[in-house]
Backbone and ligand atoms as CSV (ligand in chain L), in Angstrom:
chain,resi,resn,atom,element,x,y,z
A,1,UNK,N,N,0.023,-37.102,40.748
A,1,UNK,CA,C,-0.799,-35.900,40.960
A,1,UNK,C,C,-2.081,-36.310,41.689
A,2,UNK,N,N,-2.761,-35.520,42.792
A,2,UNK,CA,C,-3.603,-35.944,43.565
A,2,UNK,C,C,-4.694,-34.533,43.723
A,3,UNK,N,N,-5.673,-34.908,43.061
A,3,UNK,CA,C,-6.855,-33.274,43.309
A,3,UNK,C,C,-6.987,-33.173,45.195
A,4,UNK,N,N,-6.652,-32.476,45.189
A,4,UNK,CA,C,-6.935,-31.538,45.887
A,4,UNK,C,C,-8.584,-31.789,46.911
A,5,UNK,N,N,-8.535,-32.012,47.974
A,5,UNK,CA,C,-9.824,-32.779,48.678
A,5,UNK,C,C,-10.819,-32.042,48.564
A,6,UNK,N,N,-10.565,-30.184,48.825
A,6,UNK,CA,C,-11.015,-29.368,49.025
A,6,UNK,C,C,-11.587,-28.839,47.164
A,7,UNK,N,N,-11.132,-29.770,45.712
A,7,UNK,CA,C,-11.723,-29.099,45.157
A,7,UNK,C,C,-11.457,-28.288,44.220
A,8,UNK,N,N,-10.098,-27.516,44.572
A,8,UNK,CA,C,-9.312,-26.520,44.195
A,8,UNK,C,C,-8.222,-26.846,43.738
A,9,UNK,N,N,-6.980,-25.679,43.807
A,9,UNK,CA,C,-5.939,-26.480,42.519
A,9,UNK,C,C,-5.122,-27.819,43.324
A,10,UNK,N,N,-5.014,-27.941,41.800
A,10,UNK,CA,C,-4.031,-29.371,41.838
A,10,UNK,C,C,-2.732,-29.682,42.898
A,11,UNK,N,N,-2.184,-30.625,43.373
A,11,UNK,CA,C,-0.685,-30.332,44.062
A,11,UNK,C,C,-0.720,-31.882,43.902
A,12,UNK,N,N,0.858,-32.019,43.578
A,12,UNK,CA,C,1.197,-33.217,43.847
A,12,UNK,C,C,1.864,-33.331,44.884
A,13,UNK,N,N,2.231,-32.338,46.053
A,13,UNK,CA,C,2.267,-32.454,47.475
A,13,UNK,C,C,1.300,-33.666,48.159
A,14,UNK,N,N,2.404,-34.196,49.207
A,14,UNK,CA,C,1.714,-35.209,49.953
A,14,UNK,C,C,2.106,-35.032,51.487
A,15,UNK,N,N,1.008,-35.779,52.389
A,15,UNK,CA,C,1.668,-35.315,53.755
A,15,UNK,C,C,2.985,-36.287,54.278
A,16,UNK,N,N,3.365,-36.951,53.335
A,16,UNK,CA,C,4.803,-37.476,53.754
A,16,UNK,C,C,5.745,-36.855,53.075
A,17,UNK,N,N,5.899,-35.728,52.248
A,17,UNK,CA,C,6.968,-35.280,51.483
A,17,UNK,C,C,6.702,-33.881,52.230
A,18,UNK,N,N,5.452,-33.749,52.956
A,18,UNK,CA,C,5.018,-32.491,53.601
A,18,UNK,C,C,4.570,-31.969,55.119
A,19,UNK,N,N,4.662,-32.506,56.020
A,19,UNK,CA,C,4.058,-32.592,56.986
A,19,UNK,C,C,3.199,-31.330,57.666
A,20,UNK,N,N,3.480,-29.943,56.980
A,20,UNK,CA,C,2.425,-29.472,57.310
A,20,UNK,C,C,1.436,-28.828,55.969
A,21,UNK,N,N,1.473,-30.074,55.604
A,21,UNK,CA,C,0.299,-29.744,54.006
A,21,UNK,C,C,-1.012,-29.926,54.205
A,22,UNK,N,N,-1.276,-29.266,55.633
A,22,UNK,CA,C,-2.650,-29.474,55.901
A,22,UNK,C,C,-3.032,-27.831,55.919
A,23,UNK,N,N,-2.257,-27.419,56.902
A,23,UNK,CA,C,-1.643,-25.736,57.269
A,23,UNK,C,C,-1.510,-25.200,56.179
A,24,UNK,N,N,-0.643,-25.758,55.402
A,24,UNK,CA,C,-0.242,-25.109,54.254
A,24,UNK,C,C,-1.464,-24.268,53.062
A,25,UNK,N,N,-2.162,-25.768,53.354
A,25,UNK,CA,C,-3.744,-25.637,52.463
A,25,UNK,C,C,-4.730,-24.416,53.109
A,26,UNK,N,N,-4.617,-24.548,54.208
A,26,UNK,CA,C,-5.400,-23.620,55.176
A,26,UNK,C,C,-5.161,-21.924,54.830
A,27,UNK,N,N,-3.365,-22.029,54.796
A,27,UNK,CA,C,-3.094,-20.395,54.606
A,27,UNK,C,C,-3.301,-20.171,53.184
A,28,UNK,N,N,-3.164,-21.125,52.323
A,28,UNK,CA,C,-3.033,-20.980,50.652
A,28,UNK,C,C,-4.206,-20.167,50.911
A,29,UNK,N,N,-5.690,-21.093,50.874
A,29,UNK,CA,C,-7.016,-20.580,51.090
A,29,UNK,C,C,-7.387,-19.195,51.597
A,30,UNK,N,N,-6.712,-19.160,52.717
A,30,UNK,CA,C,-6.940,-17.671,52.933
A,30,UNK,C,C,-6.435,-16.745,52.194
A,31,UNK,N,N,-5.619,-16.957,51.309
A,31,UNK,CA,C,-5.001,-15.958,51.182
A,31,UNK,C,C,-5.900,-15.912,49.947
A,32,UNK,N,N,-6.185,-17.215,49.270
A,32,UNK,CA,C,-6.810,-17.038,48.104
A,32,UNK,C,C,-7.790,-16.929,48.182
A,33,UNK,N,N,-8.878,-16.565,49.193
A,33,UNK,CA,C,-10.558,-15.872,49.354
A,33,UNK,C,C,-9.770,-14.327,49.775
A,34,UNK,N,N,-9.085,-14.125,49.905
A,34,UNK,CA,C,-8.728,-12.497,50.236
A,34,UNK,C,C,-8.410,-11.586,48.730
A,35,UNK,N,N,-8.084,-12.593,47.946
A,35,UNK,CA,C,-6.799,-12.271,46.581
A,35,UNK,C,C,-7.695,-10.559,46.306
A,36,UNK,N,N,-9.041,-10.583,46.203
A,36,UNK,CA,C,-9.864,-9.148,45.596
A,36,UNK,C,C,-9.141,-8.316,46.381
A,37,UNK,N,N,-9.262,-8.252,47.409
A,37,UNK,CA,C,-8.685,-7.496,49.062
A,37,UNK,C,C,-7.046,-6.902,49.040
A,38,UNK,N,N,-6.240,-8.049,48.201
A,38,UNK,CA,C,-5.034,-7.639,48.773
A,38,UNK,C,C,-4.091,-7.439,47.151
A,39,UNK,N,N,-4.624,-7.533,46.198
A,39,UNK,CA,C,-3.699,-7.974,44.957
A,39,UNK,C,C,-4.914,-6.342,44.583
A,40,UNK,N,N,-3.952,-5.457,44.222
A,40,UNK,CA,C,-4.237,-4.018,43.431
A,40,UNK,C,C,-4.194,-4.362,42.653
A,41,UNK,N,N,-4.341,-4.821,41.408
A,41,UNK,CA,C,-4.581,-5.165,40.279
A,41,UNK,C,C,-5.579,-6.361,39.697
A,42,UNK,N,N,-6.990,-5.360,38.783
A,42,UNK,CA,C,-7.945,-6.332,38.903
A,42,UNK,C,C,-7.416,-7.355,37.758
A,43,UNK,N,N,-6.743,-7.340,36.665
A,43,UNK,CA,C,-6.468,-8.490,36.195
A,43,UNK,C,C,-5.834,-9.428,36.390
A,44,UNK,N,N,-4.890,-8.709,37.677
A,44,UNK,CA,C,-3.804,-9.490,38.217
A,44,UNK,C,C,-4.465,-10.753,39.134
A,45,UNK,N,N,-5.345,-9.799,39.952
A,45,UNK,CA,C,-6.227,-10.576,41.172
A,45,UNK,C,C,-6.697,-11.872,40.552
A,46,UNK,N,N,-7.699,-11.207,39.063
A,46,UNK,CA,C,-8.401,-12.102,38.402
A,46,UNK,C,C,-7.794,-13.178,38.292
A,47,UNK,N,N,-6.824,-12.962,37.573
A,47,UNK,CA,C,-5.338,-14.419,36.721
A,47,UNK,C,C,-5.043,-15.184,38.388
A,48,UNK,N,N,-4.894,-14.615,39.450
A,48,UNK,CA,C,-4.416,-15.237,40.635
A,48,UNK,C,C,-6.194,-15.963,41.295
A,49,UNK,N,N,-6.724,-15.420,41.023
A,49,UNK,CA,C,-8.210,-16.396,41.451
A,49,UNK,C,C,-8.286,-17.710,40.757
A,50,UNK,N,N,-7.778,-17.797,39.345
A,50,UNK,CA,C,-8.078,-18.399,38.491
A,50,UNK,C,C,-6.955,-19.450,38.830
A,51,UNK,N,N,-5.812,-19.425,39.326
A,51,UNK,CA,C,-4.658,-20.286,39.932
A,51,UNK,C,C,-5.360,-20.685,41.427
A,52,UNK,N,N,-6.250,-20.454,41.933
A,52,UNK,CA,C,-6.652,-20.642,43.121
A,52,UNK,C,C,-7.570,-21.736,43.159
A,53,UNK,N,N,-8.143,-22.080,41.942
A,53,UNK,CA,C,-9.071,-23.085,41.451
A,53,UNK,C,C,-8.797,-24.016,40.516
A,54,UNK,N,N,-7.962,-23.397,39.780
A,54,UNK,CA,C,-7.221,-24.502,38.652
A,54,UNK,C,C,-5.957,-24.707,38.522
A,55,UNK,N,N,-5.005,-24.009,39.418
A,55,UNK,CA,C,-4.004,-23.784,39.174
A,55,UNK,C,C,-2.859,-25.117,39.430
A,56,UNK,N,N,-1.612,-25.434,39.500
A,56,UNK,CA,C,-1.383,-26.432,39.768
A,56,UNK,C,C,0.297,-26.115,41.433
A,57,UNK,N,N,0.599,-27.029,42.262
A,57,UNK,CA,C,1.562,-26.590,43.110
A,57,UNK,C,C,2.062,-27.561,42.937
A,58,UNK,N,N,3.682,-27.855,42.746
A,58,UNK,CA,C,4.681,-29.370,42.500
A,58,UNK,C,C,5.287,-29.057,43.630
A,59,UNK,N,N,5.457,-30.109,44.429
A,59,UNK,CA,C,6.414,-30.262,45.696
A,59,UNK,C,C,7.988,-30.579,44.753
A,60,UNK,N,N,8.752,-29.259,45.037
A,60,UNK,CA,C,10.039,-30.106,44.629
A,60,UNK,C,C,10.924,-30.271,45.933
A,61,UNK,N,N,11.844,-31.487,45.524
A,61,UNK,CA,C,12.431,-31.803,47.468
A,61,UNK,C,C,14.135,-31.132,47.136
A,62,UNK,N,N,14.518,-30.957,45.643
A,62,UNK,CA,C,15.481,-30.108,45.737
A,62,UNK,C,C,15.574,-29.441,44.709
A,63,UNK,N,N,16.282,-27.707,45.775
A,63,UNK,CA,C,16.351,-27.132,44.967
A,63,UNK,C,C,17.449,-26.249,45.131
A,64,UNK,N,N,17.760,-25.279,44.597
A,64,UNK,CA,C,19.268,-24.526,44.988
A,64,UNK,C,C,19.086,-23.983,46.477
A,65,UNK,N,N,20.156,-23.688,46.662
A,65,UNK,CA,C,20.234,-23.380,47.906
A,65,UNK,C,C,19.748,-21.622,48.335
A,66,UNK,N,N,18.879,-21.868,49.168
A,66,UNK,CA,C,18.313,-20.754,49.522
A,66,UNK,C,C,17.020,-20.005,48.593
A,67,UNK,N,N,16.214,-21.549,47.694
A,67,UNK,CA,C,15.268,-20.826,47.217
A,67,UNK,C,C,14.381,-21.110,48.262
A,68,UNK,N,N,13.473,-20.137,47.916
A,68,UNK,CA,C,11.457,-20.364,47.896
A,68,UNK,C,C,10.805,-21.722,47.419
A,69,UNK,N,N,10.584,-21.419,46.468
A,69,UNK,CA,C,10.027,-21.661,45.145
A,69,UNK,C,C,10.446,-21.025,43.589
A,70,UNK,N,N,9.720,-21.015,42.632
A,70,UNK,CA,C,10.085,-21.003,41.221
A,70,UNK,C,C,8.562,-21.365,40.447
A,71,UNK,N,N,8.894,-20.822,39.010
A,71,UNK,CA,C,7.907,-21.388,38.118
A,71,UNK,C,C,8.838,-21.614,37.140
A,72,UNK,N,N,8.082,-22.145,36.382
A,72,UNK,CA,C,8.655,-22.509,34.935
A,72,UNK,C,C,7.519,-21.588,34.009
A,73,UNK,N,N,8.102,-20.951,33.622
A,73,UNK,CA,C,7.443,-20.099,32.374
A,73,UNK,C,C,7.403,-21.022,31.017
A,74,UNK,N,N,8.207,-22.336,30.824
A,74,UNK,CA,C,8.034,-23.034,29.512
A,74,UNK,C,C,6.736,-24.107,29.945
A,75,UNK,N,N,6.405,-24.562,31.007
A,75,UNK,CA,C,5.388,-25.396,31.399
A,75,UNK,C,C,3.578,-25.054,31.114
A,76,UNK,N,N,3.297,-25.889,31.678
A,76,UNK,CA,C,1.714,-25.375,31.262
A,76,UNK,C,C,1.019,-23.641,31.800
A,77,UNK,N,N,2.256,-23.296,31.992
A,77,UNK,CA,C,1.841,-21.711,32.309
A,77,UNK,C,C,0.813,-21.851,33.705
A,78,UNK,N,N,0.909,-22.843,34.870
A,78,UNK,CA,C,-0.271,-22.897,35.789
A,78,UNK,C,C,0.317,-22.913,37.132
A,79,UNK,N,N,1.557,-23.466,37.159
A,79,UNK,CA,C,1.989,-24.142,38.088
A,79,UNK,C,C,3.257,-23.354,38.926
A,80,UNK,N,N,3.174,-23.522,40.045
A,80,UNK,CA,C,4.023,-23.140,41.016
A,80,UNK,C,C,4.728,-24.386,41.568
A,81,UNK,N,N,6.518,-23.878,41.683
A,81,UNK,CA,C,6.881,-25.325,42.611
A,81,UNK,C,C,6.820,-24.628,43.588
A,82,UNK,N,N,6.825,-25.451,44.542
A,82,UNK,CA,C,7.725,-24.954,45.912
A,82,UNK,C,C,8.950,-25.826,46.097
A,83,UNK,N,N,9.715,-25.193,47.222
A,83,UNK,CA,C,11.208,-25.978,47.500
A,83,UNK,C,C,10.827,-26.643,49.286
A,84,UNK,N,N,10.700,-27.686,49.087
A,84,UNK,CA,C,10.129,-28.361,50.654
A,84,UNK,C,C,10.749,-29.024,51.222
A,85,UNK,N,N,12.398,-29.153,51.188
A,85,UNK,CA,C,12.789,-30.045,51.727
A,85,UNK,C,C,13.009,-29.167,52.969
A,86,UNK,N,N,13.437,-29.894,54.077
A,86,UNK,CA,C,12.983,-29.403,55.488
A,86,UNK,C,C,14.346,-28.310,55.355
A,87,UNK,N,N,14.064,-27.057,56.558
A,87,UNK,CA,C,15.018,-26.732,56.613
A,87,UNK,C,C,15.344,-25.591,55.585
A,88,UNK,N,N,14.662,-25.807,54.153
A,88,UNK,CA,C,14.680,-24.804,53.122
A,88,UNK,C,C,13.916,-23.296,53.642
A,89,UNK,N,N,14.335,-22.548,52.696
A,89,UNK,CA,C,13.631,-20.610,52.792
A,89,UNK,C,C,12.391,-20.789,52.789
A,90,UNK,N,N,11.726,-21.845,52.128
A,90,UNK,CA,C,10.107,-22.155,52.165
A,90,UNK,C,C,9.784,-21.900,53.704
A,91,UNK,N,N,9.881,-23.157,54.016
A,91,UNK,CA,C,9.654,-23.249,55.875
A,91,UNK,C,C,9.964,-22.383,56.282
A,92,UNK,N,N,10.843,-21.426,56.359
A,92,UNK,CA,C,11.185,-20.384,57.208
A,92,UNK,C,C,10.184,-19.388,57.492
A,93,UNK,N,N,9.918,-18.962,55.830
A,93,UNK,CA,C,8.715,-18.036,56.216
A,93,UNK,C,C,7.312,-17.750,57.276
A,94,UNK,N,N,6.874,-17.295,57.703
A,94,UNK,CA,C,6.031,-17.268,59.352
A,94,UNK,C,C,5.027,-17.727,57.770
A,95,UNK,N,N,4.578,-17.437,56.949
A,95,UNK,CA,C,3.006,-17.924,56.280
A,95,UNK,C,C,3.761,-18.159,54.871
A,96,UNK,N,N,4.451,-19.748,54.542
A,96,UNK,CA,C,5.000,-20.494,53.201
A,96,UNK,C,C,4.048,-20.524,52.229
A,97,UNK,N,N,2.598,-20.109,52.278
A,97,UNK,CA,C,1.385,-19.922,51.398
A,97,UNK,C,C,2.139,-18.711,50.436
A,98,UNK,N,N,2.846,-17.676,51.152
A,98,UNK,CA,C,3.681,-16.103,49.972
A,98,UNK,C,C,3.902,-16.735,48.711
A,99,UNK,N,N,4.673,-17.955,48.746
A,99,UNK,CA,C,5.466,-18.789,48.012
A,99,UNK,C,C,4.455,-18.920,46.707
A,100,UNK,N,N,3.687,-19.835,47.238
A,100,UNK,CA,C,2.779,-19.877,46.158
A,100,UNK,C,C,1.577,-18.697,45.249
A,101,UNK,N,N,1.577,-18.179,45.963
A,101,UNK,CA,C,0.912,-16.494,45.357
A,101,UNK,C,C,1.652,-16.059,44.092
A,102,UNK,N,N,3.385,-15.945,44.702
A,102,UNK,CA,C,4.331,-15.119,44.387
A,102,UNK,C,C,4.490,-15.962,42.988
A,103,UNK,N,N,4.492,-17.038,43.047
A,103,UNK,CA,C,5.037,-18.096,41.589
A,103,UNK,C,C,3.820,-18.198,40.650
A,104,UNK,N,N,2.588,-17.701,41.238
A,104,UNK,CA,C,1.322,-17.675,40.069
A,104,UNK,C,C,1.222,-16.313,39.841
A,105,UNK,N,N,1.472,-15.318,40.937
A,105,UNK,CA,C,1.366,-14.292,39.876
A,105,UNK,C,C,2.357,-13.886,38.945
A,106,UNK,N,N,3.446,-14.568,39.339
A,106,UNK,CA,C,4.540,-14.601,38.164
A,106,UNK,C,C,3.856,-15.322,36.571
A,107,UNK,N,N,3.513,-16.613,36.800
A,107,UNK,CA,C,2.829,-16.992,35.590
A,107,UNK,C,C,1.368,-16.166,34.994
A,108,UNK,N,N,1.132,-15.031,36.077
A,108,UNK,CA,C,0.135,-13.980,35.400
A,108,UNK,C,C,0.486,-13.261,34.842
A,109,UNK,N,N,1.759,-13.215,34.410
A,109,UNK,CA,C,2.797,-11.985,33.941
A,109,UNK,C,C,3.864,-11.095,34.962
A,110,UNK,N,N,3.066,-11.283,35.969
A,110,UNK,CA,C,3.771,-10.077,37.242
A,110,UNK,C,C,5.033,-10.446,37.188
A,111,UNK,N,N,6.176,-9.239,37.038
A,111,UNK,CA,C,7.424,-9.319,37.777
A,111,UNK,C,C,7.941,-8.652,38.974
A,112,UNK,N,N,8.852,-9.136,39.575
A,112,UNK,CA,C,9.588,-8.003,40.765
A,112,UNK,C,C,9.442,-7.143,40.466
A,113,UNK,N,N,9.077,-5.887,41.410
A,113,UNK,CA,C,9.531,-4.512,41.204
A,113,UNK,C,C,7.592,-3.930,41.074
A,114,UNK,N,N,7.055,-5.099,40.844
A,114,UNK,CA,C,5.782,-4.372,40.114
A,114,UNK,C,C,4.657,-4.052,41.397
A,115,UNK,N,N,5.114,-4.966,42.629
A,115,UNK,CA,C,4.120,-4.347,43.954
A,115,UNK,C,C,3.088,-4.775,43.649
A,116,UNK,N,N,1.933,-4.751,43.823
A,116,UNK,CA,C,0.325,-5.006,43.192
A,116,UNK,C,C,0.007,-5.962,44.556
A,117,UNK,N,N,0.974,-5.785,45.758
A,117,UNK,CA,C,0.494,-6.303,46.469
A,117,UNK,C,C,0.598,-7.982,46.572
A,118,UNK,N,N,1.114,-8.320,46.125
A,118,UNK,CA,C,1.880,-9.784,45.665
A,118,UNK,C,C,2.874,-9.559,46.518
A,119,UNK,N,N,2.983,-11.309,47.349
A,119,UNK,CA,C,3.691,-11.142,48.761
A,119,UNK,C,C,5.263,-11.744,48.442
A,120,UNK,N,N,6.170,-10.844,49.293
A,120,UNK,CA,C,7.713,-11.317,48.443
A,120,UNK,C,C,8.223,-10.717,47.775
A,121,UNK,N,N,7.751,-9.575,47.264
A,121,UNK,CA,C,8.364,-9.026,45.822
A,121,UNK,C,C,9.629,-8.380,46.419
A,122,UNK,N,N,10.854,-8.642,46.157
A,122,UNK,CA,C,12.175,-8.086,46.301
A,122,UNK,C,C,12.501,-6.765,45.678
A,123,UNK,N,N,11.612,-6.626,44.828
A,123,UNK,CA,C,11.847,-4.809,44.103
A,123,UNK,C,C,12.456,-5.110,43.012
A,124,UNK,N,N,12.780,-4.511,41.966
A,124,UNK,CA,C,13.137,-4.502,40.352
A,124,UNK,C,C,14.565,-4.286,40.991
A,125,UNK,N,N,15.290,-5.591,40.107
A,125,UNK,CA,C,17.096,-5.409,39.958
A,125,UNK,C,C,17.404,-3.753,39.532
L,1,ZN,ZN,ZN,9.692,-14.062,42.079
């Protein structure tokens, strides 16, 4: 695990398991000085500010085929993986920062279907 240069949350992402984990950091950031702006829900926003500073991101290099990312709801309740091996649904996305939004506001409680402006949401099964 390696803090974060900038300060903010944790990642055990590196730029050899990552090569654009510089970018990556860049869009996270924006998105997370916007979170008041774009997340309709002030507790939601709140719980997602609070992942923006303390929160934690695990590089995983595999994962099923055709994920994002994931959380673990049994873990320290903080953390977002992502799925980074090259080539994965991560990379695809035009801004792979969604990824990580989408897996903390999940550990804020948020599920699909609920909108609040949380990027990704596929809609309630
Ligand atoms: Zn989800």
């Amino acid at each position: 695990m390696h803090f974060d240069s900038k300060g903010l949350y944790d990642t055990s992402c590196n730029s050899d398991d990552c090569p654009d984990l510089d970018q990556l950091h860049r869009q996270i950031q924006a998105r997370c000085s916007n979170v008041a702006n774009t997340i309709q829900d002030a507790s939601l926003a709140s719980c997602i500010k609070k992942k923006c500073e303390s929160g934690k991101i695990t590089c995983q290099k595999t994962c099923p085929p055709g994920w994002r990312g994931y959380y673990d709801p049994s873990n320290s309740g903080n953390g977002a993986n992502i799925c980074i091996a090259s080539g994965s649904q991560f990379w695809s996305q035009p801004d792979p920062s969604a990824t990580v939004i989408h897996e903390w506001a999940h550990q804020c409680g948020w599920e699909h279907g609920m909108g609040m402006g949380v990027p990704n949401d596929p809609g309630a099964r």
